[in-house]
Backbone and ligand atoms as CSV (ligand in chain L), in Angstrom:
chain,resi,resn,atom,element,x,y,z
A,1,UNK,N,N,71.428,131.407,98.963
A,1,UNK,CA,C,72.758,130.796,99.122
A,1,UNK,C,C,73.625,131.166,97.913
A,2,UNK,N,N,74.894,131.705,98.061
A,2,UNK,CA,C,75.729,131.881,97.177
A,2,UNK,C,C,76.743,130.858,97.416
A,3,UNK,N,N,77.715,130.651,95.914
A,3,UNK,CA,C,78.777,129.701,96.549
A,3,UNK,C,C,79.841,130.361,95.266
A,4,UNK,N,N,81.076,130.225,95.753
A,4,UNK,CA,C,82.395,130.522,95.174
A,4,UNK,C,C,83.376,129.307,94.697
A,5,UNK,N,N,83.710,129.087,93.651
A,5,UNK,CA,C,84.728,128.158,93.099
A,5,UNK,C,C,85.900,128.479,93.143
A,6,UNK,N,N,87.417,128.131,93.758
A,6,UNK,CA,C,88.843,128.273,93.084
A,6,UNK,C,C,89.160,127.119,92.228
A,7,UNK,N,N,89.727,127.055,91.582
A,7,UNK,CA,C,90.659,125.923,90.774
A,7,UNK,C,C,92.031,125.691,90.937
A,8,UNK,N,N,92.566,124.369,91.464
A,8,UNK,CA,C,93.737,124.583,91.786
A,8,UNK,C,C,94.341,123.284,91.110
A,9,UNK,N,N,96.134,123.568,90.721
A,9,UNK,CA,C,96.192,122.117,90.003
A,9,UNK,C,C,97.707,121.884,90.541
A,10,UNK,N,N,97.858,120.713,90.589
A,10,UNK,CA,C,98.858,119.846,90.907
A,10,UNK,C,C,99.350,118.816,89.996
A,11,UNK,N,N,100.931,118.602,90.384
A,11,UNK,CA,C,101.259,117.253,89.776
A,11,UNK,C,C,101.898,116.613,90.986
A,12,UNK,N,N,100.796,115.007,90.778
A,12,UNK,CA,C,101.639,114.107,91.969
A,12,UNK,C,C,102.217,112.925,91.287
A,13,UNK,N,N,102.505,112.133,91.567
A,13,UNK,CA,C,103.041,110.507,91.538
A,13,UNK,C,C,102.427,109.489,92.166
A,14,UNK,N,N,101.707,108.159,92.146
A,14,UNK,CA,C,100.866,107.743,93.001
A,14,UNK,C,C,100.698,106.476,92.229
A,15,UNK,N,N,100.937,105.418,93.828
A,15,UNK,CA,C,100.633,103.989,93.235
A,15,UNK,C,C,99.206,103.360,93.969
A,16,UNK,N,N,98.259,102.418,93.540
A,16,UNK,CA,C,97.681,102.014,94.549
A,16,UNK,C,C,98.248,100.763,94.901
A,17,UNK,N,N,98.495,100.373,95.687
A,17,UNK,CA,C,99.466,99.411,96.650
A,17,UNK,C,C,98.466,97.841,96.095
A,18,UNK,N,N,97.353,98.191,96.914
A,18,UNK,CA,C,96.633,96.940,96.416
A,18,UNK,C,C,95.086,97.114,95.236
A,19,UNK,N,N,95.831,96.699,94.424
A,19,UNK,CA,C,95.089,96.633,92.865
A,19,UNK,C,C,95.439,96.115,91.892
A,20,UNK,N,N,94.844,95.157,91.273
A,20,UNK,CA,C,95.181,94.438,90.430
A,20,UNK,C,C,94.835,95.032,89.062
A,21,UNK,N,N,96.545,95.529,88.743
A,21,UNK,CA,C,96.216,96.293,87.291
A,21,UNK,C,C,97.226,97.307,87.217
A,22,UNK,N,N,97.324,98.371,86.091
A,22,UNK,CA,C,98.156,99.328,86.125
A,22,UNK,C,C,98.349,100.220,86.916
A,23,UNK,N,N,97.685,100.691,87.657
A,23,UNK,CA,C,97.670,101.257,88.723
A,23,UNK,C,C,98.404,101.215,89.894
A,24,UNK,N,N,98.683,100.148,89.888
A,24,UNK,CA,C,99.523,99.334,91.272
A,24,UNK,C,C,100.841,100.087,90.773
A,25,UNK,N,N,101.251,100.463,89.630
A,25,UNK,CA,C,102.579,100.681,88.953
A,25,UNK,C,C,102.531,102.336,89.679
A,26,UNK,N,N,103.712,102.668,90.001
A,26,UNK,CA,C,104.133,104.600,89.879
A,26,UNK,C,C,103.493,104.784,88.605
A,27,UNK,N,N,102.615,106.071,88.735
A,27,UNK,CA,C,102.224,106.759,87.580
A,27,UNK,C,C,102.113,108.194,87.986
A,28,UNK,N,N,101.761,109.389,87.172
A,28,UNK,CA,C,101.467,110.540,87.884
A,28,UNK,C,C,100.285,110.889,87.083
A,29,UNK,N,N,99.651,111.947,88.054
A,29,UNK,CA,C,98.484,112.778,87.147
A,29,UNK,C,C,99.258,114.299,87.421
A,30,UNK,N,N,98.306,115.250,86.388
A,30,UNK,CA,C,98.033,116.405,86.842
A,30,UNK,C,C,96.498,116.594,87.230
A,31,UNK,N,N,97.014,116.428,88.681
A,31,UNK,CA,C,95.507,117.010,89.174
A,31,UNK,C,C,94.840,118.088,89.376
A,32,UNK,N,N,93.554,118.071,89.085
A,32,UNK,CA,C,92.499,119.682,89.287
A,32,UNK,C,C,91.717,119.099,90.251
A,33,UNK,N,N,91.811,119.991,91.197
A,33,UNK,CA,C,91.020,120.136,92.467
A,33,UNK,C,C,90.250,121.522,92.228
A,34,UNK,N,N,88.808,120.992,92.476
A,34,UNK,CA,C,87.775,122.624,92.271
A,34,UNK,C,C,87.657,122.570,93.935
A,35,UNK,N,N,87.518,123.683,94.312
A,35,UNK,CA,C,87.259,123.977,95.860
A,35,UNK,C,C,85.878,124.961,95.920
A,36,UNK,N,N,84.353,124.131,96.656
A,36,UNK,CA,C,83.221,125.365,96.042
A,36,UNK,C,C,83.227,125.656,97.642
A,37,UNK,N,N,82.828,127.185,98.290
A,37,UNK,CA,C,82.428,127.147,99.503
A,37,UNK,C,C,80.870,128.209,99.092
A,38,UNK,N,N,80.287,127.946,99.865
A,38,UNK,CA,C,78.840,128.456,100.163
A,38,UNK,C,C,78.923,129.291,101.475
A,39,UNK,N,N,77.710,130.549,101.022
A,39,UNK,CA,C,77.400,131.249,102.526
A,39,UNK,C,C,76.384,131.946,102.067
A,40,UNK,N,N,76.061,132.844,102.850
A,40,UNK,CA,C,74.833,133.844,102.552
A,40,UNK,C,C,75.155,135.032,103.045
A,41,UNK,N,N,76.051,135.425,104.102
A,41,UNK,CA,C,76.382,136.567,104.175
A,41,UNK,C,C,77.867,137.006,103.662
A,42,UNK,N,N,77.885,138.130,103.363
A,42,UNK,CA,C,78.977,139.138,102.598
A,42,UNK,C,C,79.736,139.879,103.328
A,43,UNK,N,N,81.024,139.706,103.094
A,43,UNK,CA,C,82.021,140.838,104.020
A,43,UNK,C,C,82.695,141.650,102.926
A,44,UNK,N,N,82.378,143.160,102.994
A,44,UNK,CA,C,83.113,143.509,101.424
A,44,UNK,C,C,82.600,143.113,100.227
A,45,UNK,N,N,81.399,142.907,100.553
A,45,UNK,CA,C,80.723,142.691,98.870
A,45,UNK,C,C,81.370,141.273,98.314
A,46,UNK,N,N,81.506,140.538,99.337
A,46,UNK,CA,C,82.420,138.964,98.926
A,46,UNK,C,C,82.448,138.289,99.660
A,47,UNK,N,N,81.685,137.092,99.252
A,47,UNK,CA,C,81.393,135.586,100.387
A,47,UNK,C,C,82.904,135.207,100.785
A,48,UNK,N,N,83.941,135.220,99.890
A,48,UNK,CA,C,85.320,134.818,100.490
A,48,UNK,C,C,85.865,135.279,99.557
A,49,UNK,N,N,87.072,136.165,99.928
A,49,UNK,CA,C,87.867,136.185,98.962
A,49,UNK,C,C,88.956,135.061,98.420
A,50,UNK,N,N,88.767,135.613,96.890
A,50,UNK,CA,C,89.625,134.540,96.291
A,50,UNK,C,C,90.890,134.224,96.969
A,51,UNK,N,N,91.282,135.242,97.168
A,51,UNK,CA,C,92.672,135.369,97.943
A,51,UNK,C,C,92.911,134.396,98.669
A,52,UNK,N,N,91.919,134.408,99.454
A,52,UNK,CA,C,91.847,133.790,101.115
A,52,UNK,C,C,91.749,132.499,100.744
A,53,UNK,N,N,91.040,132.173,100.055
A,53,UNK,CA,C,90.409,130.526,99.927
A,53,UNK,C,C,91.961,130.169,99.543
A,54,UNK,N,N,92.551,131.006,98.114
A,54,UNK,CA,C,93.583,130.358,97.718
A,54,UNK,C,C,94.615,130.110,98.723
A,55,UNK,N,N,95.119,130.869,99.554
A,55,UNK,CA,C,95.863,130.844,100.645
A,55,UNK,C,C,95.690,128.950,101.404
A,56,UNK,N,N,94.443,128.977,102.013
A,56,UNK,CA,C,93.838,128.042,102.760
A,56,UNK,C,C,94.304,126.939,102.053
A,57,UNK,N,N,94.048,126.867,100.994
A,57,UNK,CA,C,94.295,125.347,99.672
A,57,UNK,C,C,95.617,124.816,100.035
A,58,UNK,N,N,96.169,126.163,99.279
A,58,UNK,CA,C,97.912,126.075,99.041
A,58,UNK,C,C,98.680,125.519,100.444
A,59,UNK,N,N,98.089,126.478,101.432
A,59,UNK,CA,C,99.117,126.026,102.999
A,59,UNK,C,C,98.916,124.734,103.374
A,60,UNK,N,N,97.716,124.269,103.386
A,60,UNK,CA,C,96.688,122.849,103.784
A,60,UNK,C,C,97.011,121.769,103.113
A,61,UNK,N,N,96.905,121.788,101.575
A,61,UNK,CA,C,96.591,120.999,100.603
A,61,UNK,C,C,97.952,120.755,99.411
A,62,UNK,N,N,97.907,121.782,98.609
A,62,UNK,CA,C,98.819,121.727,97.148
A,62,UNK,C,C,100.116,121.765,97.927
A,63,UNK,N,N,100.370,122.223,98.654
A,63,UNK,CA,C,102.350,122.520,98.554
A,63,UNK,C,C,102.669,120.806,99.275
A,64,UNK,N,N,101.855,120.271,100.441
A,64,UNK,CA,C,101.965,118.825,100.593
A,64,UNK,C,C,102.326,117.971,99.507
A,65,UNK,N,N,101.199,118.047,98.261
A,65,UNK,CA,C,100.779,116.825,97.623
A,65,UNK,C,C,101.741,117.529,96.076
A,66,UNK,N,N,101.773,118.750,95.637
A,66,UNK,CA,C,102.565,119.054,94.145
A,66,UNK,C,C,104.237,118.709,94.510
A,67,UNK,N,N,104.278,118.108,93.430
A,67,UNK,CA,C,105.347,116.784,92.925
A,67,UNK,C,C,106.109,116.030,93.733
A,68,UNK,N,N,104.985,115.519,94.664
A,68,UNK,CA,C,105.006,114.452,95.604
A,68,UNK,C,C,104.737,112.769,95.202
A,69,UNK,N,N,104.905,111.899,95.853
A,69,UNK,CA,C,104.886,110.461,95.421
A,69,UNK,C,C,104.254,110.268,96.670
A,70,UNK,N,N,102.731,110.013,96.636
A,70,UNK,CA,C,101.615,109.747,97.581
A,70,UNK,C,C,101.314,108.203,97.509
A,71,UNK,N,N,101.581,107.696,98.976
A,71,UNK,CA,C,101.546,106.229,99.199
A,71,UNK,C,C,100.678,106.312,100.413
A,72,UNK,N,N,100.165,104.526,100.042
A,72,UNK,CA,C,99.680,104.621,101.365
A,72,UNK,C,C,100.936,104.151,102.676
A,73,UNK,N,N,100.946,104.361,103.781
A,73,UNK,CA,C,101.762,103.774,104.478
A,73,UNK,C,C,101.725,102.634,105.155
A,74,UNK,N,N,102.195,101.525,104.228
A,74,UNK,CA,C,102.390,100.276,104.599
A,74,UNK,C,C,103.748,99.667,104.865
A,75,UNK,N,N,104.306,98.487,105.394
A,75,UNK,CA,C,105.287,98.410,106.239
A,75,UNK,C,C,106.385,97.933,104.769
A,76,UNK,N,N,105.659,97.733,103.816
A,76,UNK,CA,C,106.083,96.982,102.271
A,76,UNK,C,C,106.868,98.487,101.542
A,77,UNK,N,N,105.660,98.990,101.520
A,77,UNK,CA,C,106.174,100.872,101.127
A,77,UNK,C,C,106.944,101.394,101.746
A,78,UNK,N,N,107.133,101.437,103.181
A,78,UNK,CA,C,108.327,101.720,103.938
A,78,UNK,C,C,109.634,101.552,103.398
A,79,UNK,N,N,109.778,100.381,103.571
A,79,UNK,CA,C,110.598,99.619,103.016
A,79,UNK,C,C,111.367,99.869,101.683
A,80,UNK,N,N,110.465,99.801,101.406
A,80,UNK,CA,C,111.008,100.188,99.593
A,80,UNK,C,C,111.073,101.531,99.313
A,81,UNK,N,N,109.798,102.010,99.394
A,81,UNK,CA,C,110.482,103.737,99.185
A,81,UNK,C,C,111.157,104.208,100.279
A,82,UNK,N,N,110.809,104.780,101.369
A,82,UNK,CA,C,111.378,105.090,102.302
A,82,UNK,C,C,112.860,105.647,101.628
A,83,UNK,N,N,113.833,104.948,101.556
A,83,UNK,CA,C,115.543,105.376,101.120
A,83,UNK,C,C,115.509,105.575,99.973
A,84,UNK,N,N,114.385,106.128,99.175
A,84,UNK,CA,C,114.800,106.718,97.999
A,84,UNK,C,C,115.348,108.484,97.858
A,85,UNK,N,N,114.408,108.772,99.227
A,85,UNK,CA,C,114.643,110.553,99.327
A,85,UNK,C,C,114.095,111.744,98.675
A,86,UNK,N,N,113.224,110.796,98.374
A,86,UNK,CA,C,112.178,111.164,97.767
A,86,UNK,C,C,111.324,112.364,98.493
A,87,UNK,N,N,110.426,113.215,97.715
A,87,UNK,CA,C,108.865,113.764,98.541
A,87,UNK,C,C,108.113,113.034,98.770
A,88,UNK,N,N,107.565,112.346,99.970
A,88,UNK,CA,C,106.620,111.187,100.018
A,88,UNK,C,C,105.869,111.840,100.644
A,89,UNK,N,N,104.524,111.800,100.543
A,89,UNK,CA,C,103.359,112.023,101.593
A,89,UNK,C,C,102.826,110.561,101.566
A,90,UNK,N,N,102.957,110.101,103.263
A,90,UNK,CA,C,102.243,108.892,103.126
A,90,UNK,C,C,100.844,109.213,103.701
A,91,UNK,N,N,99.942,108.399,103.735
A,91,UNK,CA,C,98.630,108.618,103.443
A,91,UNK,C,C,97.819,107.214,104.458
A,92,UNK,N,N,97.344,107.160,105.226
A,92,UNK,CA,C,96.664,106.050,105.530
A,92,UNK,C,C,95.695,105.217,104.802
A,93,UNK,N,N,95.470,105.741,104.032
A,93,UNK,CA,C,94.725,105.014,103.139
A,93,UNK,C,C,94.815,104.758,101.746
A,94,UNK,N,N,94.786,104.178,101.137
A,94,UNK,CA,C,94.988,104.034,99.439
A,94,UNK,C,C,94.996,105.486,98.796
A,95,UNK,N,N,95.975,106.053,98.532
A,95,UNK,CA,C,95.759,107.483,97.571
A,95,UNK,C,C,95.292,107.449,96.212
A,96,UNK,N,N,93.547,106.911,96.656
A,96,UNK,CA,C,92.455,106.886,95.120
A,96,UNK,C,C,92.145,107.979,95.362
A,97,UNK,N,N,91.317,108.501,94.612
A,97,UNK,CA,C,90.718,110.043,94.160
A,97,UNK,C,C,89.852,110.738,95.441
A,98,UNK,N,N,89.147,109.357,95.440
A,98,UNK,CA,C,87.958,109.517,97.126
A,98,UNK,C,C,88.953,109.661,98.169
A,99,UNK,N,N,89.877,108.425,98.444
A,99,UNK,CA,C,90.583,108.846,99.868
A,99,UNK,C,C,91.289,110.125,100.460
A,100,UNK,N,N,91.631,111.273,98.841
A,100,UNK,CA,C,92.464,112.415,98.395
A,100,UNK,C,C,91.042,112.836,99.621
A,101,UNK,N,N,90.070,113.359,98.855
A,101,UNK,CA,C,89.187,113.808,98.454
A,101,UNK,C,C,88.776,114.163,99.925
A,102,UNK,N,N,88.494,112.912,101.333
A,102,UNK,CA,C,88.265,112.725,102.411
A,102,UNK,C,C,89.340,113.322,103.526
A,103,UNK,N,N,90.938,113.450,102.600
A,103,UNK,CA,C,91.579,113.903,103.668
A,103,UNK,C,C,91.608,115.230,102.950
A,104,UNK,N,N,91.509,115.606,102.072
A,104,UNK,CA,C,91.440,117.021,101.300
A,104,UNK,C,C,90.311,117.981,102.352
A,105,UNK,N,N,89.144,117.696,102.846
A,105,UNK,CA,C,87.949,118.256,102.928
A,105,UNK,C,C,88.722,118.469,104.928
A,106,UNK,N,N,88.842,117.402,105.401
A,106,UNK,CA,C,89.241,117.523,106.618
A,106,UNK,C,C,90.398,118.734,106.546
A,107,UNK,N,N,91.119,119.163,106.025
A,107,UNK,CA,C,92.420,119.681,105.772
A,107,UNK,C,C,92.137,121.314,105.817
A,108,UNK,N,N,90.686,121.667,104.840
A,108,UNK,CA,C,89.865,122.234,104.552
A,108,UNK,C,C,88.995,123.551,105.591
A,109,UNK,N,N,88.194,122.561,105.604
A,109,UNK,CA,C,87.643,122.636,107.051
A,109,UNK,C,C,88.052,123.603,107.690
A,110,UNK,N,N,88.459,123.188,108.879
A,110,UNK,CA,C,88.905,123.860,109.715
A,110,UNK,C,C,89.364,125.425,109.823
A,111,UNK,N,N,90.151,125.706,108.945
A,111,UNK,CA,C,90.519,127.028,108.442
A,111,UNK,C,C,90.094,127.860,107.836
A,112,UNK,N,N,88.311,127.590,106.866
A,112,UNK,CA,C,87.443,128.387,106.388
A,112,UNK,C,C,86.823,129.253,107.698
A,113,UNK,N,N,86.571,130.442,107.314
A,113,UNK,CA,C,85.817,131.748,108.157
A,113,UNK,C,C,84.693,130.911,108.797
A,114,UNK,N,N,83.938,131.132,110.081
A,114,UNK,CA,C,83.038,130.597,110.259
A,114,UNK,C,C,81.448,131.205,109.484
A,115,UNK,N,N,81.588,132.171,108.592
A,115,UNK,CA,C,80.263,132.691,107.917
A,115,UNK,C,C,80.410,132.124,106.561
A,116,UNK,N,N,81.378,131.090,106.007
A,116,UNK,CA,C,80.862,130.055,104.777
A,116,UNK,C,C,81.407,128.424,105.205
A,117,UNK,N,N,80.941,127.588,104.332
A,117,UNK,CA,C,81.058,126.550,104.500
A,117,UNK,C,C,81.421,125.888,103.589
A,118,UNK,N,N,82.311,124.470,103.667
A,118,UNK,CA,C,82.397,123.688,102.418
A,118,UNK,C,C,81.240,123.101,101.701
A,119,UNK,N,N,81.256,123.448,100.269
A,119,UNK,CA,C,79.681,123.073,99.815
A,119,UNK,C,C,80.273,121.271,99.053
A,120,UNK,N,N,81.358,121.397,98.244
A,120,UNK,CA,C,82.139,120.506,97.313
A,120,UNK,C,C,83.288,120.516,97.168
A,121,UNK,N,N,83.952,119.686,96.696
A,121,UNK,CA,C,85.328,120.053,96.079
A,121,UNK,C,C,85.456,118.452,94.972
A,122,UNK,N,N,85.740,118.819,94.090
A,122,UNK,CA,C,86.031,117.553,93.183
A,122,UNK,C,C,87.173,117.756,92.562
A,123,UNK,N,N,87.743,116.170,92.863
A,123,UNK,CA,C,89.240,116.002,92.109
A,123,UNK,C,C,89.377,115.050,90.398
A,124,UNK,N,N,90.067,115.736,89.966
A,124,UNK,CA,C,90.283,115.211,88.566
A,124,UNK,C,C,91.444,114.406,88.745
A,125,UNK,N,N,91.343,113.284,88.344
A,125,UNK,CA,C,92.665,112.011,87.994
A,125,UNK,C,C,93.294,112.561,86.855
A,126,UNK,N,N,92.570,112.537,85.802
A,126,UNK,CA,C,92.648,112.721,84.132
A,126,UNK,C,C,91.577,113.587,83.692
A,127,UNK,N,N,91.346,113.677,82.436
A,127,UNK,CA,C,90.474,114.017,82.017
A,127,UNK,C,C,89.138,113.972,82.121
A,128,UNK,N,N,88.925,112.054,82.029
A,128,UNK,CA,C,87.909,111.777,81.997
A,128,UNK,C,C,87.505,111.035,83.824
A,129,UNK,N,N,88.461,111.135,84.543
A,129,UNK,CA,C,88.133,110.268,86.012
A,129,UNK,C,C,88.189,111.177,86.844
A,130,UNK,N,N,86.548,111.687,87.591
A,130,UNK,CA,C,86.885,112.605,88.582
A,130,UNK,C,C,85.821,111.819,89.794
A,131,UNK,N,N,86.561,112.475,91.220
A,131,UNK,CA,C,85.387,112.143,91.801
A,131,UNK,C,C,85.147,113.582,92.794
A,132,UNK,N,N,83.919,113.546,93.821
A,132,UNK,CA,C,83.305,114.606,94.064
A,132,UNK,C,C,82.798,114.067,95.397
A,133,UNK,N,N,83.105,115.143,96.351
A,133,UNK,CA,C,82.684,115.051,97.594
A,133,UNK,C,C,81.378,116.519,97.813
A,134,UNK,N,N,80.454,115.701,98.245
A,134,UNK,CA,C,79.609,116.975,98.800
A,134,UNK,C,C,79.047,117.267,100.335
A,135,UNK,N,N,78.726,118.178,100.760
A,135,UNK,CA,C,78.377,118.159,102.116
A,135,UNK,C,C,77.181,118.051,102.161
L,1,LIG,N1,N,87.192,104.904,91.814
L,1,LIG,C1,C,88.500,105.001,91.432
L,1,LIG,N2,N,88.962,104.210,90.455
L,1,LIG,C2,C,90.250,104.324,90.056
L,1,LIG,C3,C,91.102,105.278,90.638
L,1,LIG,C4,C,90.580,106.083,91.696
L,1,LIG,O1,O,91.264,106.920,92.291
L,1,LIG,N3,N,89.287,105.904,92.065
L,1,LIG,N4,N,92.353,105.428,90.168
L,1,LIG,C5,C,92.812,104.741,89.127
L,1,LIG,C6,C,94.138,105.041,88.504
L,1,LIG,O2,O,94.984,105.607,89.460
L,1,LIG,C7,C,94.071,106.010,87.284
L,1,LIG,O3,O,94.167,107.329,87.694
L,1,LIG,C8,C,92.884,105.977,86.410
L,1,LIG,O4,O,93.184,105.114,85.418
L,1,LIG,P1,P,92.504,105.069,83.997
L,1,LIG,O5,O,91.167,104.466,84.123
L,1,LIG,O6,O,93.476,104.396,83.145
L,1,LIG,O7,O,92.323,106.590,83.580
L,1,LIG,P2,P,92.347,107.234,82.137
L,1,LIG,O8,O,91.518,108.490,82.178
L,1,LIG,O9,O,93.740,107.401,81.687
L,1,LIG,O10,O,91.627,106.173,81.284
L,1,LIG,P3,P,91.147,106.197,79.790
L,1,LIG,O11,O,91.794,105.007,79.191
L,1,LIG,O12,O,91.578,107.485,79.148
L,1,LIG,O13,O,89.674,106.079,79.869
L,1,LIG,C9,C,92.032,103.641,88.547
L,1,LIG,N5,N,90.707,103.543,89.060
């Protein structure tokens, strides 16, 4: 089994709606998203090209979420952001690192070659807060 890494980074904006603490407040990260895919066979001497993967990310993933204000969509958030005019991606679920992470992989998916597969992808909050999805 071989597997390939891209690195891709973003800046979003992001509150969690329900949390008691700073968080609940607008804040932003710059996020790093690693993207690993796995396979065993080679086209061109290359499980995927970089190219390609990067393509897949960017159309799927980064151009959505970079310097966006990611909410979940609640009828409270509506409300309030909604008429700001903002970039909003709303999100069904709390936009924590995991929920990214769950609609990140679905997003994913689909559009990889069928001769590799998603092995991981882990998102960085900060420095020190990441989390990690594996298959
Ligand atoms: N399991 C999760 N916990 C938290 C998430 C999350 O997505 N998943 N998100 C947050 C906050 O949005 C924030 O990104 C993290 O806050 P914080 O702990 O303050 O992060 P720092 O790295 O800045 O903290 P240090 O003080 O440098 O340790 C909260 N929790």
């Amino acid at each position: 089994m071989l597997s390939i890494t891209k690195i891709f980074t973003f800046e979003a904006a992001h509150r969690i709606s329900d949390y008691d603490g700073s968080c609940s407040q607008i804040h932003g990260h710059s996020y790093v998203l690693h993207v690993t895919v796995g396979g065993i066979d080679l086209k061109k001497d290359m499980l995927l090209d970089f190219k390609v993967l990067k393509k897949i990310v960017q159309d799927e993933v980064i151009q959505l979420f970079d310097h966006a204000l990611l909410l979940k969509e609640t009828e409270k958030n509506r409300i309030v952001f909604e008429k700001l005019e903002q970039k909003i991606f709303w999100m069904d679920e709390e936009p924590t690192a995991e929920r990214m992470l769950l609609w990140i992989k679905d997003r994913i998916i689909p559009g990889l070659p069928s001769h590799v597969e998603l092995e991981s992808l882990t998102l960085y909050e900060t420095a020190t807060c990441y989390a990690t999805w594996k298959s």
